[in-house]
Jmol script that loads the backbone (N, CA, C; Angstrom):
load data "model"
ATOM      1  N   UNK A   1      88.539 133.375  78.271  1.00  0.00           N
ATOM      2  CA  UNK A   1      87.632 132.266  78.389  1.00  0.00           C
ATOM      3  C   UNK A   1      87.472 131.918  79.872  1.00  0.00           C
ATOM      4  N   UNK A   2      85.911 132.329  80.425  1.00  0.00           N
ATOM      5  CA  UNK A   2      85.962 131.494  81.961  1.00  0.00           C
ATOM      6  C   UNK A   2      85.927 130.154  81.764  1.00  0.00           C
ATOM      7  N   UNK A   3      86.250 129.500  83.225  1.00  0.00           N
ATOM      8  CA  UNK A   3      86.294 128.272  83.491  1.00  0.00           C
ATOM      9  C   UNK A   3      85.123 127.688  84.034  1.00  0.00           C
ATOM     10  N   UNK A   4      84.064 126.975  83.544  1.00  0.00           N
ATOM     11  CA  UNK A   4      83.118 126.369  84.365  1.00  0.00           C
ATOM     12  C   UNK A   4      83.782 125.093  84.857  1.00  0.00           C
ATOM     13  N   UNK A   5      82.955 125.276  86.110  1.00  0.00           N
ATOM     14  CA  UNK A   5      82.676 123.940  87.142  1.00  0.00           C
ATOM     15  C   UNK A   5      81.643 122.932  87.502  1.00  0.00           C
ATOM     16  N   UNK A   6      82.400 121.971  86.764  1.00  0.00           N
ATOM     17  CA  UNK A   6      81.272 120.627  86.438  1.00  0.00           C
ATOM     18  C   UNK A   6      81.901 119.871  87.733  1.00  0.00           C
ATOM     19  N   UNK A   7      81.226 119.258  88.189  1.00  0.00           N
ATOM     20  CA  UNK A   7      80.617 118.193  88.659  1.00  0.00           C
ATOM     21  C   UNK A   7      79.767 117.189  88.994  1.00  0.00           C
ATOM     22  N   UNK A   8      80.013 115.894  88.950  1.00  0.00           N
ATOM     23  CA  UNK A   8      79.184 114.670  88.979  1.00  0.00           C
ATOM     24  C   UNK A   8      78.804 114.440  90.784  1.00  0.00           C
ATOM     25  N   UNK A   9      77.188 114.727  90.364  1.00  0.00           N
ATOM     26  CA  UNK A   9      76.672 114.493  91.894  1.00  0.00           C
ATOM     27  C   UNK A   9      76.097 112.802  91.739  1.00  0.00           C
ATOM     28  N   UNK A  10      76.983 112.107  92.897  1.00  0.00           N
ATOM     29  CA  UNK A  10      75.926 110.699  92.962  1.00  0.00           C
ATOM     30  C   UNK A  10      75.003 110.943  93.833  1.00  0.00           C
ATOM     31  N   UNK A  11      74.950 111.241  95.172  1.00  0.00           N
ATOM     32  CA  UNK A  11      74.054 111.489  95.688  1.00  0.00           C
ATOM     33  C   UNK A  11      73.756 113.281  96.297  1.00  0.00           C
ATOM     34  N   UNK A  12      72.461 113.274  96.323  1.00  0.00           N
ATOM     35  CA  UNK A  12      72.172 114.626  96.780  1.00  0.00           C
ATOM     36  C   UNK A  12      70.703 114.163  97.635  1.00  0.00           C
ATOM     37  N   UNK A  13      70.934 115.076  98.586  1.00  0.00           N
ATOM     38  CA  UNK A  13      69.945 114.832 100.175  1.00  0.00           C
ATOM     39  C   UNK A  13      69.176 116.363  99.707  1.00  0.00           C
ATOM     40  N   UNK A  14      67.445 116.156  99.941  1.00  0.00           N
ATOM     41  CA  UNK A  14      66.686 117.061  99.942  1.00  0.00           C
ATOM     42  C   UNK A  14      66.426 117.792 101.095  1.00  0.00           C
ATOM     43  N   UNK A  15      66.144 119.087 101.229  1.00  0.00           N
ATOM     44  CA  UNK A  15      66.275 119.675 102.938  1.00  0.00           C
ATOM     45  C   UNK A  15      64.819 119.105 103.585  1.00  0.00           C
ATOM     46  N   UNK A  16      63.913 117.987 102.972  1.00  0.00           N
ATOM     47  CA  UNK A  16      63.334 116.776 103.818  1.00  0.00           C
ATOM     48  C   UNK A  16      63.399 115.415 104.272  1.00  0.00           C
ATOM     49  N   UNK A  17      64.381 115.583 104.222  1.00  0.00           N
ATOM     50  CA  UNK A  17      65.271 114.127 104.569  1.00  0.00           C
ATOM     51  C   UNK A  17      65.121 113.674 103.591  1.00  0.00           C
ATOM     52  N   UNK A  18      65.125 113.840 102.426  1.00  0.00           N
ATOM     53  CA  UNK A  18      65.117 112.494 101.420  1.00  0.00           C
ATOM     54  C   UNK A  18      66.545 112.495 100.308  1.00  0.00           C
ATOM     55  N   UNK A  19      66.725 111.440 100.107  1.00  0.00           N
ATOM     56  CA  UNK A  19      68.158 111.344  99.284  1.00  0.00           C
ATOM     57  C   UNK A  19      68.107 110.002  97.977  1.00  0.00           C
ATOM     58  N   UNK A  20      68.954 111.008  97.241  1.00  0.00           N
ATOM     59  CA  UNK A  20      69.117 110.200  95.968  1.00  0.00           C
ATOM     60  C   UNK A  20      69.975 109.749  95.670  1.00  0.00           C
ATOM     61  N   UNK A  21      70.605 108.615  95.397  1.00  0.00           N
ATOM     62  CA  UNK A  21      72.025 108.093  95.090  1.00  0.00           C
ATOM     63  C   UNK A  21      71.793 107.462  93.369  1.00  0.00           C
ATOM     64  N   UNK A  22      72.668 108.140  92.392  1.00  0.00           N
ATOM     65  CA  UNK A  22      72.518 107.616  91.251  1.00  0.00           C
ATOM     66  C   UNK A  22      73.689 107.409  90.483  1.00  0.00           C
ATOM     67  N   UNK A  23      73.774 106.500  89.531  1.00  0.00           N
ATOM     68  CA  UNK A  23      75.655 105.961  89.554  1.00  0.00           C
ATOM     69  C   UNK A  23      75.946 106.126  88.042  1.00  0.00           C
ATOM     70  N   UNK A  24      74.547 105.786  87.008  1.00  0.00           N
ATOM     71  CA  UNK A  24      74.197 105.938  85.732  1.00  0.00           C
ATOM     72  C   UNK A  24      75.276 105.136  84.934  1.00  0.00           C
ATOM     73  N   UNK A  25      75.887 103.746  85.666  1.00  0.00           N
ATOM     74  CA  UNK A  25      76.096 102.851  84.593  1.00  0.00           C
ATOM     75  C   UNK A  25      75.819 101.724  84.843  1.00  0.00           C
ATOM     76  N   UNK A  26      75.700 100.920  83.820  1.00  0.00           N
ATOM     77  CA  UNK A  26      75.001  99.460  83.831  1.00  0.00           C
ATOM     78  C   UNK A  26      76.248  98.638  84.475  1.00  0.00           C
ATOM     79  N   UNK A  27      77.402  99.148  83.983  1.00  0.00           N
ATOM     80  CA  UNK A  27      78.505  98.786  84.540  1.00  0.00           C
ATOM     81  C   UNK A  27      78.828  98.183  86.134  1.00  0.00           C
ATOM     82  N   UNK A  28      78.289  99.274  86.780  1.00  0.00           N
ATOM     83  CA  UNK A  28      78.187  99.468  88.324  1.00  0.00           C
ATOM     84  C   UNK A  28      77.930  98.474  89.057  1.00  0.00           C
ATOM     85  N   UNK A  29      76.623  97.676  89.337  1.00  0.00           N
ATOM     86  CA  UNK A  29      76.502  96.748  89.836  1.00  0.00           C
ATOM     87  C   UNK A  29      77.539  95.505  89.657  1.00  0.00           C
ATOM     88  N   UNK A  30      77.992  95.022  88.276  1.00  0.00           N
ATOM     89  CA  UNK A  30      79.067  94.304  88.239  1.00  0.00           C
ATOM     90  C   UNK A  30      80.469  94.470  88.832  1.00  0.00           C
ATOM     91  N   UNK A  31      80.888  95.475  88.663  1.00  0.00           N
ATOM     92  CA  UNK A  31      81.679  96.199  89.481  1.00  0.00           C
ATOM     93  C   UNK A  31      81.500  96.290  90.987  1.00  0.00           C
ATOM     94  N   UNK A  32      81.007  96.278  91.895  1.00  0.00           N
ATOM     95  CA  UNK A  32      80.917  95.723  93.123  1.00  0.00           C
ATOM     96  C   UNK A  32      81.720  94.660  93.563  1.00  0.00           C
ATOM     97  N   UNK A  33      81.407  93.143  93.423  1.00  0.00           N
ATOM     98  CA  UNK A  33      82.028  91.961  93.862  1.00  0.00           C
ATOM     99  C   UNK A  33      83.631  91.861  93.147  1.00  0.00           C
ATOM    100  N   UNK A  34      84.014  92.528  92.380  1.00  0.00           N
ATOM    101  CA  UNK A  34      85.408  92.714  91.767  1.00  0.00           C
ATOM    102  C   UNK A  34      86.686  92.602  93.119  1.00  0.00           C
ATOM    103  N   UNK A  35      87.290  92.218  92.874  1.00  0.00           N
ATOM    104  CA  UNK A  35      88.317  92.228  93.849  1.00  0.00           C
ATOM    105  C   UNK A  35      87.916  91.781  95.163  1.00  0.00           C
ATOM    106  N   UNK A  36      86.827  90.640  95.361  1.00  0.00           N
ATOM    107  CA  UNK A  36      86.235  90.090  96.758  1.00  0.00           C
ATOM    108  C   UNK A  36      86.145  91.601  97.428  1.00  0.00           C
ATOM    109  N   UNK A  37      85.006  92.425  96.725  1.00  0.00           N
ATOM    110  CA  UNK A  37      84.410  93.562  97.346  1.00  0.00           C
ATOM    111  C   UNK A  37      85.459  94.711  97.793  1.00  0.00           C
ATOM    112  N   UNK A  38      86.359  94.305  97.690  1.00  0.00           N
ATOM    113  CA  UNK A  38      87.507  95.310  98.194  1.00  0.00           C
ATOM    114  C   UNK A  38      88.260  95.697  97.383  1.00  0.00           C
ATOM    115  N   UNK A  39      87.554  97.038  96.541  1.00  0.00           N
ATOM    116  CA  UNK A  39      87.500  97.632  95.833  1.00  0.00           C
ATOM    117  C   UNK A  39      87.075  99.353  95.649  1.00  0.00           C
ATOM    118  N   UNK A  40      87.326  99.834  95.051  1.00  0.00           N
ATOM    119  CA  UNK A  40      86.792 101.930  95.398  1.00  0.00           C
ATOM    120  C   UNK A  40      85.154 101.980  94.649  1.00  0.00           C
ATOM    121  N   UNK A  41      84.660 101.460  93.994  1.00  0.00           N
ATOM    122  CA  UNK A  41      82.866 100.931  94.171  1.00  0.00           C
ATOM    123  C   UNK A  41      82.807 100.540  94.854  1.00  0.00           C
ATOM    124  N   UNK A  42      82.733  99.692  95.517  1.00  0.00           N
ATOM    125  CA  UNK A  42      82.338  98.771  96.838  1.00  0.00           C
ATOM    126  C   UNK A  42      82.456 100.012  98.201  1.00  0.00           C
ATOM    127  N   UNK A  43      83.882 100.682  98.496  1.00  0.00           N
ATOM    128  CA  UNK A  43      83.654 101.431  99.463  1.00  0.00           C
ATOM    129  C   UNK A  43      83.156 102.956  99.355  1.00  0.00           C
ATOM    130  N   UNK A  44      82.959 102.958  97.771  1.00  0.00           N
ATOM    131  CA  UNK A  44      82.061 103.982  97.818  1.00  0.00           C
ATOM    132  C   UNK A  44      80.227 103.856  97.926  1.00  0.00           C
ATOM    133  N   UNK A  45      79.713 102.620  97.695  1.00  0.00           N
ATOM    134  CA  UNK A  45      78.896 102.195  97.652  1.00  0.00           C
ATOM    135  C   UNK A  45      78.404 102.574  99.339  1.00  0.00           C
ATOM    136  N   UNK A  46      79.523 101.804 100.027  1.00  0.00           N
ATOM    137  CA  UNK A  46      79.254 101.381 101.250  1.00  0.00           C
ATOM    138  C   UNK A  46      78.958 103.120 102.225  1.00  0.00           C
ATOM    139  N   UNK A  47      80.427 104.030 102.119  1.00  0.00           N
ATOM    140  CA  UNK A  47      79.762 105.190 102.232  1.00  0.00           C
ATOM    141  C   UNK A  47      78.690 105.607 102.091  1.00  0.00           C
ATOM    142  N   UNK A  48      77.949 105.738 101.238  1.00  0.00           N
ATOM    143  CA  UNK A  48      76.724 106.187 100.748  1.00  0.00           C
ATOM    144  C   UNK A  48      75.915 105.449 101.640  1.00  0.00           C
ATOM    145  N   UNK A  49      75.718 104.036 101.590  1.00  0.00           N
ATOM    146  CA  UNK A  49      74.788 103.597 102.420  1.00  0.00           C
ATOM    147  C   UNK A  49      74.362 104.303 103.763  1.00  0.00           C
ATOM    148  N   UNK A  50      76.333 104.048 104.461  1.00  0.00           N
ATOM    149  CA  UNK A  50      76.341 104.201 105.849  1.00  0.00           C
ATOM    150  C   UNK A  50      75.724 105.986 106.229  1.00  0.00           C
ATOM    151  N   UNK A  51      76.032 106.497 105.289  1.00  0.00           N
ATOM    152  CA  UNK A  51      75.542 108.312 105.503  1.00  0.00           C
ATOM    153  C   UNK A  51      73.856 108.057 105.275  1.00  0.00           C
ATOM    154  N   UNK A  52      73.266 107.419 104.398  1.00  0.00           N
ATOM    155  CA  UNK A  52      71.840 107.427 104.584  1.00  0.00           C
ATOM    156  C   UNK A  52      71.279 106.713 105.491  1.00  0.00           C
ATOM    157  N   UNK A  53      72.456 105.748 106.287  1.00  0.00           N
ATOM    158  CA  UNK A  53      71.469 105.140 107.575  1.00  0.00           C
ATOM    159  C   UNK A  53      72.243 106.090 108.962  1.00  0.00           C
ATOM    160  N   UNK A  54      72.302 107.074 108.275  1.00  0.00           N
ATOM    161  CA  UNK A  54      73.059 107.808 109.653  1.00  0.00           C
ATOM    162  C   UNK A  54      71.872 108.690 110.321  1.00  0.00           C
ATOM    163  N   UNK A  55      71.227 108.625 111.506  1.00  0.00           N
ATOM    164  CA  UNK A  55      70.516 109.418 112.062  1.00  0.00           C
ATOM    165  C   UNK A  55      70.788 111.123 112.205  1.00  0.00           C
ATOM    166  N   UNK A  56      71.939 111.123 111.905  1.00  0.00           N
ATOM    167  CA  UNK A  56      72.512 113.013 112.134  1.00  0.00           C
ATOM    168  C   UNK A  56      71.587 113.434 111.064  1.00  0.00           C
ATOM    169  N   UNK A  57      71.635 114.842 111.420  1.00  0.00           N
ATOM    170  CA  UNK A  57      71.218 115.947 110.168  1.00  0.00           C
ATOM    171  C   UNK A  57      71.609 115.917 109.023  1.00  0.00           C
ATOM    172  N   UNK A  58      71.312 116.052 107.868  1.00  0.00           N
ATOM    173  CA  UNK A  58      71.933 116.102 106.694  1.00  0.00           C
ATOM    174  C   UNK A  58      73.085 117.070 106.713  1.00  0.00           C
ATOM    175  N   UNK A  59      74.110 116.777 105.768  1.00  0.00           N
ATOM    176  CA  UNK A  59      75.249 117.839 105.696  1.00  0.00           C
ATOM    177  C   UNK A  59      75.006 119.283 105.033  1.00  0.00           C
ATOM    178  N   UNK A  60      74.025 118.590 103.879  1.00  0.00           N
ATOM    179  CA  UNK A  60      73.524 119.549 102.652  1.00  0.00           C
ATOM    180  C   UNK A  60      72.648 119.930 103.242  1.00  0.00           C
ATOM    181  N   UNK A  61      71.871 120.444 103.989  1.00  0.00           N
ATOM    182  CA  UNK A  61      71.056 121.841 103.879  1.00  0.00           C
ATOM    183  C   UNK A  61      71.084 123.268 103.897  1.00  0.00           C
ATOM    184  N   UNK A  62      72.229 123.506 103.781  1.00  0.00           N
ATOM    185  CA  UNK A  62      72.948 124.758 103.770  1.00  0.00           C
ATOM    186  C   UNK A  62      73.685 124.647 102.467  1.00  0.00           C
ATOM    187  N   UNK A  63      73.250 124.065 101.026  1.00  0.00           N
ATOM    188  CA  UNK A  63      73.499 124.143 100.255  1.00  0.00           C
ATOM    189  C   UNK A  63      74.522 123.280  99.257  1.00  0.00           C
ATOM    190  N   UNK A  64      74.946 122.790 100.215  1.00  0.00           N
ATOM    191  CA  UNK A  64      76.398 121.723  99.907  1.00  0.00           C
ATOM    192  C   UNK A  64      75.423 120.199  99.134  1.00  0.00           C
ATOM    193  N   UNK A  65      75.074 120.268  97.905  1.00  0.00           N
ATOM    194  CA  UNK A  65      73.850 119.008  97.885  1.00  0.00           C
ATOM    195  C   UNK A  65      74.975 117.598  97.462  1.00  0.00           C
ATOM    196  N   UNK A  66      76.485 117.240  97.426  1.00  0.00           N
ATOM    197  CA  UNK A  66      77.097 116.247  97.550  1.00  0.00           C
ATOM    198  C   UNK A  66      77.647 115.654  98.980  1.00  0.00           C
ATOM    199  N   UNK A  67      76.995 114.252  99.079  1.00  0.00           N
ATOM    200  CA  UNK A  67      77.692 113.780  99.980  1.00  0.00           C
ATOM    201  C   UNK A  67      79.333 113.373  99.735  1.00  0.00           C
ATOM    202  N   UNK A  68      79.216 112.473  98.691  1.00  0.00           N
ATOM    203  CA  UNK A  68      80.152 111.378  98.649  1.00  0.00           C
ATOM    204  C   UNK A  68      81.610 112.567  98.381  1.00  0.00           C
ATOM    205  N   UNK A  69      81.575 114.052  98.431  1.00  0.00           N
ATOM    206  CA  UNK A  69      82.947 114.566  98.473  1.00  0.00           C
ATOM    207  C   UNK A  69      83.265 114.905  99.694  1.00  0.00           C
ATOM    208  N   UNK A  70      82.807 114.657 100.752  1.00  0.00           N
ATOM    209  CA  UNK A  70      83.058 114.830 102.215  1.00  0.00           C
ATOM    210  C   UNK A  70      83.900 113.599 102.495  1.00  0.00           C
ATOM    211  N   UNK A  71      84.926 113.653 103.220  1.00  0.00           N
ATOM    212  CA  UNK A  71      85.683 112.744 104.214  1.00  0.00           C
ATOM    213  C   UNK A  71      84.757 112.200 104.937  1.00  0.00           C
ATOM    214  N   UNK A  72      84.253 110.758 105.205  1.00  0.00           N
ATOM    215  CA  UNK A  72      84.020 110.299 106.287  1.00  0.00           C
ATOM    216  C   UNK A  72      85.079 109.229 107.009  1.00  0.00           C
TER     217      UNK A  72
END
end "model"
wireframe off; spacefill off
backbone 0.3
color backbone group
């Protein structure tokens, strides 16, 4: 039996600058202010932001289409 490899993309950057961030629960937004924002939603949220207001090149155009598994 092979092993497939799943993974959950939240965001993925198009090789025209454009990017999608999607979280797909209703849950999510409530989850934010939890723990006076200081919380692993909240700083994953915040990642995401800070990489789409980042002027650099995208990471993904060479195929890699997840941000949020990169170290920043």
């Amino acid at each position: 039996m092979s092993a497939t490899k799943v993974r959950p993309d939240l965001v993925y950057e198009t090789p025209n600058d454009g990017a999608v961030f999607s979280v797909g629960s209703i849950a999510y937004s409530g989850a934010l202010p939890w723990n006076g924002f200081d919380n692993n939603i909240s700083h994953l949220t915040s990642n995401v932001l800070k990489r789409f207001m980042d002027p650099a090149p995208s990471c993904c155009r060479k195929g890699n289409s997840s941000v949020a598994t990169q170290a920043r």
